[in-house]
Every structure is written in structure tokens, then in C-alpha cells.
C-alpha positions as CSV (number, residue, x, y, z in Angstrom):
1,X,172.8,89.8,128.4
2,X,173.6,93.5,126.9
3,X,174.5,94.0,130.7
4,X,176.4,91.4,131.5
5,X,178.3,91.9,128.6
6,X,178.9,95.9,129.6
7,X,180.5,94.4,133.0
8,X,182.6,92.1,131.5
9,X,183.8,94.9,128.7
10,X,184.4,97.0,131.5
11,X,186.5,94.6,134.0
12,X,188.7,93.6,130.9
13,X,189.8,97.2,130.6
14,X,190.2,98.0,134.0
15,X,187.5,100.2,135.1
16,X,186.0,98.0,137.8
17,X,188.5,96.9,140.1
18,X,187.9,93.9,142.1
19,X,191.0,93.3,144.1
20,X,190.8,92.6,147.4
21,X,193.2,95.3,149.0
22,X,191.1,96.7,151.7
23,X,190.0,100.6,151.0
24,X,187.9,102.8,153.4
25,X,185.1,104.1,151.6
26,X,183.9,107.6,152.6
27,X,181.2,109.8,151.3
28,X,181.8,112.0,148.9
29,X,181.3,116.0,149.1
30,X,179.1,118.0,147.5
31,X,181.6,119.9,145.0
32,X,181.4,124.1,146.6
33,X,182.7,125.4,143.1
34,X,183.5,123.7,138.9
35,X,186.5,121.3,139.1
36,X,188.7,120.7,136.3
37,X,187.9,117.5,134.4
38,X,184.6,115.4,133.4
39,X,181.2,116.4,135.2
40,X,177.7,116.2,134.9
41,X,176.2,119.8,132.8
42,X,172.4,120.5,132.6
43,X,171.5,120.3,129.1
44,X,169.3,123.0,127.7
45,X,166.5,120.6,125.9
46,X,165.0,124.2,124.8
47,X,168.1,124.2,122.4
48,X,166.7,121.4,120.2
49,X,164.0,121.0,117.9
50,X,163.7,117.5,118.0
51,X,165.3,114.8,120.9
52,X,165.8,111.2,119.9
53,X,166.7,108.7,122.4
54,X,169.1,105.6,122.5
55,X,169.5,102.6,124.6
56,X,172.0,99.9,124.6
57,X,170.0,97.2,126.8
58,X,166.1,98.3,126.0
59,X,165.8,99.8,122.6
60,X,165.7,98.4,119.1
61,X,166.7,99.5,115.6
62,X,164.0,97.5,114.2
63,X,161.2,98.2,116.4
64,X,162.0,101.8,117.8
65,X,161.1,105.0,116.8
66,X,163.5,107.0,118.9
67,X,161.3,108.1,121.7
68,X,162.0,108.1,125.3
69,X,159.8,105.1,125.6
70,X,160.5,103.4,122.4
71,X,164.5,103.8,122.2
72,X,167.1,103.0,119.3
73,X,169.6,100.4,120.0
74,X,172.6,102.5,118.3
75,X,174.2,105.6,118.1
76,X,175.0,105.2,114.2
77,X,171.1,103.8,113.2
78,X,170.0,107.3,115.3
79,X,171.8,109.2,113.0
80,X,171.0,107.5,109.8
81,X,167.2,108.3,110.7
82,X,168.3,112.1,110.6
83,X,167.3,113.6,107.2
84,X,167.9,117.1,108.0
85,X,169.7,119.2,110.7
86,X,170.5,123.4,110.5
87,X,171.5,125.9,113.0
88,X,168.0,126.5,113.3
89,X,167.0,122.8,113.4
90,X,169.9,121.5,115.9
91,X,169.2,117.9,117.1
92,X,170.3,116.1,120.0
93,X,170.4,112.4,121.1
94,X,170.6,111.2,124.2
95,X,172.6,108.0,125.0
96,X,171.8,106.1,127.7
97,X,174.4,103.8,129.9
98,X,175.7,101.2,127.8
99,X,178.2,99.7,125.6
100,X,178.3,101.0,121.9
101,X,181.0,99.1,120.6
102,X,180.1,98.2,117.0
103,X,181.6,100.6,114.4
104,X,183.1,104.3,113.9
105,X,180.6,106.6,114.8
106,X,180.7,109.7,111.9
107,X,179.3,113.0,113.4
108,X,176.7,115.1,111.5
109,X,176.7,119.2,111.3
110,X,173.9,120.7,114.3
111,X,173.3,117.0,115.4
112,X,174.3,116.8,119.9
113,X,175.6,113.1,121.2
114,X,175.1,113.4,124.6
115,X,176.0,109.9,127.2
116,X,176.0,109.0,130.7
117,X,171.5,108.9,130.6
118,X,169.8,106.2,133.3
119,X,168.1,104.2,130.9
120,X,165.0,103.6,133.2
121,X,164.7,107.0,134.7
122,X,166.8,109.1,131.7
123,X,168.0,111.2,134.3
124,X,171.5,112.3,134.2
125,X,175.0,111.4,135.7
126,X,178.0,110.1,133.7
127,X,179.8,109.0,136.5
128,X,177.0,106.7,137.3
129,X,175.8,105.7,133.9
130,X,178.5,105.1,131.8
131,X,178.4,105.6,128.1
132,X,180.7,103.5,126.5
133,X,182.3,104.2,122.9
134,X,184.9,101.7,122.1
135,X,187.1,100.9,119.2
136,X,187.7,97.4,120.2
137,X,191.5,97.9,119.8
138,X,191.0,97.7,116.3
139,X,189.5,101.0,114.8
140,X,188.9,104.7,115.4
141,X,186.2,105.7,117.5
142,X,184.6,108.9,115.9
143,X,184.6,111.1,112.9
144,X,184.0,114.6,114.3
145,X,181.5,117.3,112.1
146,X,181.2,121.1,112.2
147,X,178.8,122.8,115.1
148,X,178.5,119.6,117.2
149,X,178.9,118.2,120.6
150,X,179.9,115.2,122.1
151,X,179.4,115.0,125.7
152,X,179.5,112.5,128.6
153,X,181.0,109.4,127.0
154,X,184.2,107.4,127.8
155,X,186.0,107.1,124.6
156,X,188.3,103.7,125.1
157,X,190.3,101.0,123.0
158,X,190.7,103.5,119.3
159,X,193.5,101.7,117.7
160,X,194.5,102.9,114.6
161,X,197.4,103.2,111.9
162,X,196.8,106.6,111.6
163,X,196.3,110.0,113.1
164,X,193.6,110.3,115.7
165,X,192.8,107.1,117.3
166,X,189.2,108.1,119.3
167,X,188.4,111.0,117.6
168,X,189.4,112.7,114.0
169,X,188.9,116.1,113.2
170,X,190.2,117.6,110.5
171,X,188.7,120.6,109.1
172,X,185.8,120.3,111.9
173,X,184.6,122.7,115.0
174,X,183.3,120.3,117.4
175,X,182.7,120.9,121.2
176,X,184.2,118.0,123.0
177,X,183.4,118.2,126.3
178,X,183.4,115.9,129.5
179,X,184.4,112.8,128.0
180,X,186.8,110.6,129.5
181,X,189.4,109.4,127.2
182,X,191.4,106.1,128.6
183,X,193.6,103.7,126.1
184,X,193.6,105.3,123.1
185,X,197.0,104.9,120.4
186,X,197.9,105.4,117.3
187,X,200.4,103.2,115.7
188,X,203.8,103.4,114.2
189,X,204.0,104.0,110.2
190,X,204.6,100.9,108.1
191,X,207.4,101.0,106.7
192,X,208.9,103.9,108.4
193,X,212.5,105.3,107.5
194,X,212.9,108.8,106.7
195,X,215.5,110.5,105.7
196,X,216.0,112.6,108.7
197,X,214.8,112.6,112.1
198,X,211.9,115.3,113.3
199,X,209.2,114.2,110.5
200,X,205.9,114.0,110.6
201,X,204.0,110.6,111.6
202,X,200.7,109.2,113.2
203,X,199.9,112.2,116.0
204,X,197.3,112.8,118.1
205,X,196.9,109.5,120.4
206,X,193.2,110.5,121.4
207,X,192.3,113.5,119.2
208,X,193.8,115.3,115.9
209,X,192.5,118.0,114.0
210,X,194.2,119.8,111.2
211,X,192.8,122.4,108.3
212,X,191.6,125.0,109.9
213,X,190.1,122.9,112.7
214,X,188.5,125.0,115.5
215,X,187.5,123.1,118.5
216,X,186.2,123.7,121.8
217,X,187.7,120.5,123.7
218,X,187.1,121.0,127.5
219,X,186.6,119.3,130.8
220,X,187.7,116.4,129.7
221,X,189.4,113.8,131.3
222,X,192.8,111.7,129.1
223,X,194.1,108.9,130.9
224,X,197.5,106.5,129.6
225,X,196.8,107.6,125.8
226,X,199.6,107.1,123.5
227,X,201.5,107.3,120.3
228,X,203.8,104.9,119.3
229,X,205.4,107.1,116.7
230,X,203.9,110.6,116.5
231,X,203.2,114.1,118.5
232,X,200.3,114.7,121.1
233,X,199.7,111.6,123.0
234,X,196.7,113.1,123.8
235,X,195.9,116.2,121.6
236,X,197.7,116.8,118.5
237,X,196.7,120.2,116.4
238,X,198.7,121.0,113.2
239,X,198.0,122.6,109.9
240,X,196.7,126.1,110.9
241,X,194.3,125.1,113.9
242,X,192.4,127.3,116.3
243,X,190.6,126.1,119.0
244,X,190.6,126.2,122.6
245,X,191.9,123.6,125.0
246,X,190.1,124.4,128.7
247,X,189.5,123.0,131.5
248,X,190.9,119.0,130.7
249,X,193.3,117.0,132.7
250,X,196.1,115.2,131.2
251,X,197.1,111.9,133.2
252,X,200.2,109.9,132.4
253,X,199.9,109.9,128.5
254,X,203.0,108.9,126.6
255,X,204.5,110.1,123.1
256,X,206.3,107.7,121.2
257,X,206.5,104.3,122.7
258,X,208.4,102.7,119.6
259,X,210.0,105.7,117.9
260,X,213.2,105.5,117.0
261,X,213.5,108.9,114.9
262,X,212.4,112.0,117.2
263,X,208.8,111.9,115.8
264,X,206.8,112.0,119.2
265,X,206.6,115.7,120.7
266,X,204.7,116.1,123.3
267,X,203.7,114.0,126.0
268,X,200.2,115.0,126.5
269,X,199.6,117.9,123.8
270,X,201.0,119.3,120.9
271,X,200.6,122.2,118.8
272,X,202.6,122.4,115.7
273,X,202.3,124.2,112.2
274,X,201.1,127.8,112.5
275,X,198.2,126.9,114.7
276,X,196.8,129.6,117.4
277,X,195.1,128.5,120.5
278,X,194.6,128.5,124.1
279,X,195.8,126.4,126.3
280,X,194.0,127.3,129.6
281,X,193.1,126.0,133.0
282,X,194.1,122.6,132.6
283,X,196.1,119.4,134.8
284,X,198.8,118.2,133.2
285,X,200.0,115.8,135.3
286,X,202.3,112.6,134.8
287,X,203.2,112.9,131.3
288,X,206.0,111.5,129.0
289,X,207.4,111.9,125.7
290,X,210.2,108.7,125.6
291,X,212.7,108.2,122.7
292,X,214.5,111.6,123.5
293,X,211.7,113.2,122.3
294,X,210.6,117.3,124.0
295,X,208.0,118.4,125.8
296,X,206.6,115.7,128.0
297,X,203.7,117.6,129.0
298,X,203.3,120.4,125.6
299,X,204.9,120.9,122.8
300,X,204.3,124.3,120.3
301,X,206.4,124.1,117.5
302,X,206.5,125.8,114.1
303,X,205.6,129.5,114.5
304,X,202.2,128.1,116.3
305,X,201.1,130.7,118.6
306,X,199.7,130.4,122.0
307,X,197.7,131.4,124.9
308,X,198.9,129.3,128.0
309,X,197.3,130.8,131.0
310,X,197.0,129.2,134.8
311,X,197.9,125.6,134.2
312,X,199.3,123.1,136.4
313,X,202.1,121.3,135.1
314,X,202.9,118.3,138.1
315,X,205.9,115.5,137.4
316,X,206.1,115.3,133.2
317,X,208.7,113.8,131.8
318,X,210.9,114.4,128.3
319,X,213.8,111.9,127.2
320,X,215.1,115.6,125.8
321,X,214.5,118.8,126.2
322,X,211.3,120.4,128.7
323,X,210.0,117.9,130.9
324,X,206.8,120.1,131.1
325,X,206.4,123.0,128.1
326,X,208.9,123.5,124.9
327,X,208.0,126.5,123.1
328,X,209.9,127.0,119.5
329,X,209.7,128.8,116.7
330,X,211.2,126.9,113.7
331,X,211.0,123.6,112.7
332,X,214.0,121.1,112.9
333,X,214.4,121.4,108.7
334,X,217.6,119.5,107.3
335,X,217.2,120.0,103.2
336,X,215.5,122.9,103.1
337,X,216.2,126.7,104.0
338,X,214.8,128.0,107.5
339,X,211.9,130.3,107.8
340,X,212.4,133.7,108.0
341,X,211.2,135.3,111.6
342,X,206.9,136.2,111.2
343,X,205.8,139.2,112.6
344,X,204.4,139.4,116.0
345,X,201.1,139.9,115.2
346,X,201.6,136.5,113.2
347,X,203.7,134.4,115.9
348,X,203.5,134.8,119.6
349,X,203.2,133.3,122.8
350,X,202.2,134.1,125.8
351,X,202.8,132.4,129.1
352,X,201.0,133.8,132.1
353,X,200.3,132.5,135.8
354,X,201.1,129.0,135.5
355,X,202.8,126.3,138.0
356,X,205.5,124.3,137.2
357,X,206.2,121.6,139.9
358,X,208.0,118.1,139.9
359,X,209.0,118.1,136.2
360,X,212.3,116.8,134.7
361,X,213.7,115.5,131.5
362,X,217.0,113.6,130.0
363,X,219.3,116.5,130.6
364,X,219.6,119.1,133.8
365,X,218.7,122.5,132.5
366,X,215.5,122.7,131.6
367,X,212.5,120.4,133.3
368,X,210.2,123.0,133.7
369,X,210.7,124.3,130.3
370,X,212.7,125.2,127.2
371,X,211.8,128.3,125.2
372,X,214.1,128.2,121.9
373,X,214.3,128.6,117.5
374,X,213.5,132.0,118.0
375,X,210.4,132.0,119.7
376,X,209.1,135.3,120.8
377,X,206.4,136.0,123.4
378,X,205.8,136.4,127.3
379,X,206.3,134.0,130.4
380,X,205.0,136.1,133.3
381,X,203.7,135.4,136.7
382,X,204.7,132.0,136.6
383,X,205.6,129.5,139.6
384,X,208.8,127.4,139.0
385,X,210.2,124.8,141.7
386,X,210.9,121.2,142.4
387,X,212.0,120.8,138.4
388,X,215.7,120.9,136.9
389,X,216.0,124.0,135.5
390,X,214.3,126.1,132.9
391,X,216.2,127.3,129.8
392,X,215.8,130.1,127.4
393,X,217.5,130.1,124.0
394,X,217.6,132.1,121.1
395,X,214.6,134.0,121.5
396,X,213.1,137.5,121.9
397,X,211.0,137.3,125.4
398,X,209.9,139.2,128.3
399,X,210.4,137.6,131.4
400,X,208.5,139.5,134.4
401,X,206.9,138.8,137.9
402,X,208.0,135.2,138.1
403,X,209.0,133.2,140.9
404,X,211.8,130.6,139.8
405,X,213.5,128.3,142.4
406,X,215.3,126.8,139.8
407,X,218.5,127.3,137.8
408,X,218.1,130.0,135.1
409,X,219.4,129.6,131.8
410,X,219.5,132.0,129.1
411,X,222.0,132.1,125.8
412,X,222.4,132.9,122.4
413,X,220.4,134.8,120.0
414,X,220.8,136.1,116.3
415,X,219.8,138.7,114.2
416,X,215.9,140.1,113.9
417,X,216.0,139.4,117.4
418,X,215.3,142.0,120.4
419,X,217.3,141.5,123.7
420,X,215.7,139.6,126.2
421,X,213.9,141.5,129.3
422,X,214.0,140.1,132.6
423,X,212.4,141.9,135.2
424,X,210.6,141.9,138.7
425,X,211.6,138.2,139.2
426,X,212.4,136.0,142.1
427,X,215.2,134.0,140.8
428,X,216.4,131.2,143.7
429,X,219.0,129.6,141.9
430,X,222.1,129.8,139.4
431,X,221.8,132.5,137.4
432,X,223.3,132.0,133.9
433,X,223.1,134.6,131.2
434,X,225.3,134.5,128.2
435,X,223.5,137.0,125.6
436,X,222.5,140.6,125.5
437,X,219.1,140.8,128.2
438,X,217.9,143.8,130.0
439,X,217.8,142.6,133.9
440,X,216.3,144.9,135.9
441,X,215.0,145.0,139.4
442,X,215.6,141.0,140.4
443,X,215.9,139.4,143.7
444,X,218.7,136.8,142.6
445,X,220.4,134.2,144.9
446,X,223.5,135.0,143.7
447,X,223.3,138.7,143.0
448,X,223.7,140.9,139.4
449,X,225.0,144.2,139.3
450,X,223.5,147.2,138.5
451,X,220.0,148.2,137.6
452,X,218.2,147.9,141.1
453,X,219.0,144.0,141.2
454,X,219.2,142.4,145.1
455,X,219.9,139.2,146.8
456,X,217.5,138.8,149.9
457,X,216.1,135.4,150.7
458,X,212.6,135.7,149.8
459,X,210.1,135.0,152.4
460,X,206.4,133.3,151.2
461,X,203.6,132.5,153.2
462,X,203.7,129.0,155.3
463,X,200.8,127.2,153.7
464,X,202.2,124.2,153.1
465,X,200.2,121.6,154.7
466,X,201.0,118.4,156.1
467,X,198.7,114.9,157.3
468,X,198.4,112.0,158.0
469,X,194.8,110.3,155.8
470,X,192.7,107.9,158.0
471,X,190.3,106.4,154.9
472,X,192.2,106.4,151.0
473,X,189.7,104.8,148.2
474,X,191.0,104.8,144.8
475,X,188.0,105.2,142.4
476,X,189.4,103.1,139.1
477,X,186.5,104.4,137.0
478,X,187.3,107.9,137.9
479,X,191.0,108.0,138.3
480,X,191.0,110.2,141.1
481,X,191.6,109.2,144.9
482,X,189.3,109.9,147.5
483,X,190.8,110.8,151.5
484,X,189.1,112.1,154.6
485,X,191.5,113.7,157.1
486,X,189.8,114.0,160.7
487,X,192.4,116.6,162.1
488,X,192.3,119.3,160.0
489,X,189.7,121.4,158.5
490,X,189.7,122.7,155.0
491,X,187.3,125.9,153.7
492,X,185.4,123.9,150.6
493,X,187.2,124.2,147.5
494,X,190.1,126.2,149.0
495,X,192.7,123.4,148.1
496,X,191.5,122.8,144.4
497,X,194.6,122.9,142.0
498,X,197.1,122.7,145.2
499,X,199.9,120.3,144.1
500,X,200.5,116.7,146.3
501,X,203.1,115.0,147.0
502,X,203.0,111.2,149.2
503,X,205.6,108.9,149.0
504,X,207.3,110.7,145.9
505,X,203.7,110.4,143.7
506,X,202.6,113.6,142.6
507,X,199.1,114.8,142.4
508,X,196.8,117.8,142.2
509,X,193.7,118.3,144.4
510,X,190.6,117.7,142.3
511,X,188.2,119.2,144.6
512,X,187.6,119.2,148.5
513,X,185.1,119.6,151.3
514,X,186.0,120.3,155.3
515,X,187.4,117.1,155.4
516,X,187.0,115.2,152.7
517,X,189.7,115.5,149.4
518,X,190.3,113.8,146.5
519,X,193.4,113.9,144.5
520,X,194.2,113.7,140.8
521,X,196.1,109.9,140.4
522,X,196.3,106.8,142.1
523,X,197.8,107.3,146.1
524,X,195.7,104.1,147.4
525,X,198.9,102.7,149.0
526,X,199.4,105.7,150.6
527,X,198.9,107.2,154.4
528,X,201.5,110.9,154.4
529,X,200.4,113.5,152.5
530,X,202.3,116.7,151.8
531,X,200.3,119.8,150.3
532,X,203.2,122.2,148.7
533,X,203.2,125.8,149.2
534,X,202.3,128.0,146.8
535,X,205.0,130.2,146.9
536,X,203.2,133.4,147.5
537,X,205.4,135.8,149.0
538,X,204.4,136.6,152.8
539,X,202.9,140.1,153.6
């Protein structure tokens, strides 16, 4: 019945889709090199002093002992059996396919949770043996602890008046690592009228972690998570965070769904209150903040510093400012005095060898990104096109190497501040400075006197690649889209991270064989593929 029951859960969510469009099937490749996103990891069992086993379908609280062959029934009886776990007396449990519905799970210091287990075989693949941890719409999913991990599950339905509707971690260092997080929220504060607009409320849609939180969250998957009054539809840090965010991708999450006081920054992450992390390798692909809200992909506010380094930013959205990144420095105060202007060793961000594609917000200057309240830091090497604009206010940066097919913006600044630097840029679009910058050596559409600037069309290598897909197969479970192309060949893994575009639906290329690909989102109504260039300048 335990299986029948899994099925059902898992139809009324939407991960087994029944509908009777027809879809070619095709095999799928052997992966030549590590995607982005959720994927099976050998565990080192060498690691752990003792492992305890659970099993929705075949084990028993009552009549278990946590062996392989005699299995517990739940993840939260497993852990009340644990009397003692150190660093050097870490514990693991291993979760087999399942549903584990029931009741917050609370984390415990040097104890593993690890999912996606057959639970006839316990062999491993957690994209064919789903571990489910819901919150039945009605509760948060897990309480995250110091020096643990939680690994393989799919993390649905946390529902909560609060921050951090699947996982809460405040004060913790957890690794969180190839989970899938789908349907997550927070909910709006009750009552909710503050004096101005800009205040805190009920962040982090899928995870939040505050107080000197330092996590590891990577290779995850966060899939149409939301707030409907607070920051980080996915991710929200705040209160002097570390951590590192590697690896995940970011699909279609949405900030503030029922906000009507400029709470909800940051459509898929946010980073706000003197935090420092890194933000690296990830897909951020599809997301919003609504309710004229900024940064519908990230948001870094409030002197939080930052690492953000080879990411793929692909068609956000912002009802204000930065479809895809807003960077600032102080926080939208009303009553109170503003901050004065940390050091740089204290505050600063750096922005290095990212792409920018398809992103757009309310206004017209700055879709790929506003960088503003005196922020100070680096955006270098970057790849800007196909977005409206990208704006720099009222802040001390060094702009170098990029390429920009956009309308450039930069004004303002004010006292403490150095002049901006702009340097060694392709810049394929209006040019509009109105503050003191140091612009040196630019090939600018338009031109700009003096200091070795030029205006010749750039010329970049003609990679883009065009086709036409002869079998499309959405898999629903795994939010990605699988294609075989007949008439071209690809080198394995040599179009991983390219950005897609069919119909006007963006994508990125998960991964990719010689003619097999599968694509980031959902393109099973479509046949035309576009693969952009990469904007590499020809040799």
C-alpha cells in the first residue's frame, strides 16, 4: 500500500506525468564530464563508524534494528536511536526510495541523511529511487545541525509562516548537496504593515540560514520555489553568513507573489546583511522577483560581500531594478542614519567570467544588472547580450575585459568614493557616462575620445549553432528535456552551459553526447533549436 501511496503522492504534485502528448523517447548518454545540478556521488562508507538503514515500504520502527536486512520505517525514529555521534564517531543513514512524509525532520551534529537507495538491492541512484521529504503543504521540512549532510532527497510541499520553508539553518554548517527542491513557500506575515517599505519578512522560500551560518549547499536542483512576502525564493542568507553556493541550478523561482511593500529581493537567491560568500558555477535560469521588487535572479545587499564567479544567468526577471544580479551596498534605511562606507577588506565584490543572456526587468537600463549604494568591487570578464541594459551607480568599481552588447550606464557618485575604471572592454551599445571614470583602451560603438579608445565592429567566432530535433522528451521528474539531433555531431560535453533558445524559451545545455542533448526547462512542444554564440572574439 506504502507504494501505492508514493505513486499517488507523486502524480498529485506533478512528478509523473501521464498526459497523452506523444514524446519520442531516446536513450540517454553516458555523462563525458560533472554537470551542474543533482547526481548520483559514491559515498565513502569508510567515513562512518556505524551505518543504519531505513525503508519506507519494508522496515519497521517496532520490529527493526536498523540493519540492511532489518530496516527502520522513518527517518526521525533512526535518529532518536542515535545516543552519540562526534567527528570521530560520524554516522550515516541510508534512506531508501520512499515517501517520508510524517513530521519535521531535526538534523543531529556528525549524523549523514543520505536518499535515493533501491530498497531491495540498496544500490544507489536518486534519479531512479526517489526519496521523498515532504511537508504536506503544511510544515517545514528539516531543521539543519552543524557538520552534516543531506544528500539525494527531493525536498517538496514546506509550507510555512516563517523563514525557510524546506530547510532552516540558522547558526548551522550543513552540506546540502544533490537534492532537488520543487514547491517550497514561505508565507506572507500576519498582520503585515510596516512603516516603510524595504523591511524584513519571511525569506528564504527553500532554505535560510542566518548567525553565522556556513554552508556548503551544492549541486542542487530548485524548481518554482517561492516567497510570498520575503527575499530568496530559493536561498536567503542574512545576519553575517558564510557559506558557499556551487554548482545548483535555479529554475523559475519567484520572490514575492503577494507583497505589496518591496520585501521580496531576489528571485532565486539573496544575500543580505554583512554576509560573505561564493556564489559559483551555478544556472540561474527563469527567475522572478514580482511586486517591483530587484534582482530576479540575485540579490546582495547590505555591505554583504561576494564571490560570483562563472555563472549563467538565462531570461530572469525583476518588476525593478536587475532582471539578473543587483549588487548594493547600503540598505534602503528611512528613520535612521546611513552607514558609513566599510573598508575593502570588510565589503567587496567581485564579479568574474559570468554570462548574462535574455534577462530583463520593469525599466530599460539595467536587465543584466545594477551595481549601486556605493558598492565597491570587480565585474571582469563577463559576457553581456540579449538583456536591456546594465547600469552602474554610485559606486567605486573596476570594469575590465568584458564584452557588453548592451547599453552602458554609469552615473553618480559621492564622497569616499574612487573614480570608476573601465578598461579593455567591448562595449556594443550606447555608451552613457555621467561621473568621473578612468576609460581607457575600449572598443565602443559609438567612439570616446582619448586614452587609446576605438570603434571597430568586433568580430567573434561563428559558433552559434542551429537544428532542427527529430525526438524531444520532457522528463517531469527531472525538469530537464531530452533531444537527439541526427545531422549534427557534438564532441561529449562540449555544449554544457551553452545557452538555448526555441520558440522564445530559454534554456542551458545540461549535458550532451554526439547526438544526444538535454536542456535545462521544459521545450517538449518544441522542434527549432538555436545554440547562441559565445561571443569569443575570432582569432
Amino acid at each position: 500500500m506504502k507504494k501505492y501511496r508514493l505513486i499517488l503522492f507523486m502524480l498529485l504534485i506533478g512528478l509523473i506525468d501521464f498526459s497523452c502528448e506523444p514524446k519520442v523517447e531516446v536513450a540517454v548518454e553516458t555523462e563525458p564530464v560533472k554537470i551542474q545540478g543533482p547526481q548520483t556521488e559514491e559515498i565513502n562508507e569508510s567515513d562512518y563508524t556505524k551505518i543504519y538503514y531505513v525503508a519506507d515500504n519494508d522496515g519497521s520502527d517496532e520490529e527493526g534494528d536498523g540493519s540492511m536486512e532489518k530496516p527502520w520505517a522513518s527517518i526521525n525514529y533512526s535518529l532518536s536511536q542515535i545516543a552519540t555521534a562526534s567527528e570521530d564517531n560520524r554516522i550515516a543513514i541510508f534512506v531508501s526510495e520512499g515517501d517520508y512524509s510524517k513530521s519535521t525532520i531535526r538534523m543531529i551534529e556528525y549524523v549523514d541523511l543520505y536518499g535515493g537507495f533501491s530498497e531491495k538491492s540498496w544500490q544507489r541512484d536518486i534519479d531512479k529511487n526517489v526519496s521523498v521529504l515532504s511537508g504536506d503543504r503544511k510544515r517545514r521540512i528539516v531543521i539543519a545541525a552543524n557538520h552534516s549532510i543531506l544528500d539525494g532527497f527531493m525536498l517538496t510541499g514546506g509550507v510555512v509562516r516563517g523563514k525557510g520553508a524546506a530547510i532552516d539553518c540558522k547558526g548551522g554548517s550543513p552540506q546540502i548537496s544533490n537534492n532537488t527542491f520543487y514547491r517550497n513557500k514561505t508565507l506572507k506575515p500576519i498582520p503585515w504593515n510596516p512603516r516603510f517599505i524595504h523591511e524584513t519578512a519571511h525569506d528564504g522560500g527553500a532554505i535560510y540560514c542566518e548567525n553565522d551560518a556556513n554552508p556548503i549547499i551544492k549541486n542542487n536542483l530548485f524548481v518554482n520555489n517561492q516567497t510570498e512576502n520575503g527575499r530568496g525564493a530559493a536561498i536567503a542568507f542574512s545576519k553575517k553568513c558564510k557559506g558557499k553556493i556551487i554548482d545548483n541550478v535555479f529554475i523559475k523561482n519567484v520572490a514575492g507573489t503577494d507583497d505589496p511593500m518591496r520585501s521580496s529581493d531576489g528571485g532565486a537567491v539573496s544575500i543580505f546583511d554583512w554576509c560573505h560568500t561564493t556564489i559559483k558555477g551555478n544556472i540561474i535560469l527563469g527567475n522572478r522577483s514580482e511586486s517591483n521588487n530587484d534582482g530576479g535572479g540575485v540579490f546582495l545587499a547590505l555591505w554583504s560581500s561576494a564571490e560570483i564567479t562563472n555563472n549563467v544567468f538565462v531570461d530572469n526577471w525583476s518588476g525593478d531594478d536587475a532582471g539578473a544580479l543587483f549588487v548594493g551596498g547600503q540598505e534602503h534605511r528611512y528613520d535612521s542614519p546611513l552607514d558609513p562606507l566599510p573598508s575593502k577588506e570588510d565589503f567587496y565584490v567581485s564579479i568574474k567570467e559570468n554570462t548574462f543572456l535574455g534577462n530583463s526587468h520593469g525599466g530599460n537600463n539595467s536587465g543584466a544588472m545594477r551595481f549601486t549604494m556605493e558598492s565597491r568591487g570587480e565585474f571582469v570578464d563577463n559576457i553581456v547580450a540579449h538583456s536591456n541594459g546594465i547600469y552602474f551607480q554610485r559606486s567605486d568599481v573596476k570594469i575590465v575585459g568584458n564584452t557588453i552588447l548592451e547599453n552602458f550606464l554609469f552615473k553618480e557618485t559621492k564622497e569616499g568614493l574612487n573614480p570608476g575604471h573601465i578598461s579593455e572592454n567591448i562595449i556594443w551599445g550606447d555608451f552613457i557616462i555621467t561621473t568621473e571614470a578612468n576609460v581607457i583602451n575600449n572598443n565602443i560603438k559609438d567612439g570616446f575620445g582619448g586614452a587609446e579608445n576605438l570603434s571597430e565592429p568586433p568580430i567573434f567566432d561563428d559558433d552559434g549553432i542551429e537544428f532542427v530535433a527529430e525526438g524531444v522528451s520532457y522528463h517531469t521528474l527531472k525538469f530537464y528535456t531530452h533531444i537527439y539531433v541526427s545531422d549534427h555531431q557534438f564532441a561529449p560535453g562540449a555544449l554544457i552551459g551553452r545557452v538555448v533558445n526555441s520558440g522564445g524559451t530559454w534554456g542551458v545545455v545540461r549535458s550532451n553526447d554526439t547526438h544526444d542533448i538535454t536542456l535545462w526547462g521544459d521545450f517538449s512542444r518544441e522542434i527549432r533549436f538555436s545554440i547562441l554564440p559565445t561571443y569569443r572574439l575570432a582569432k
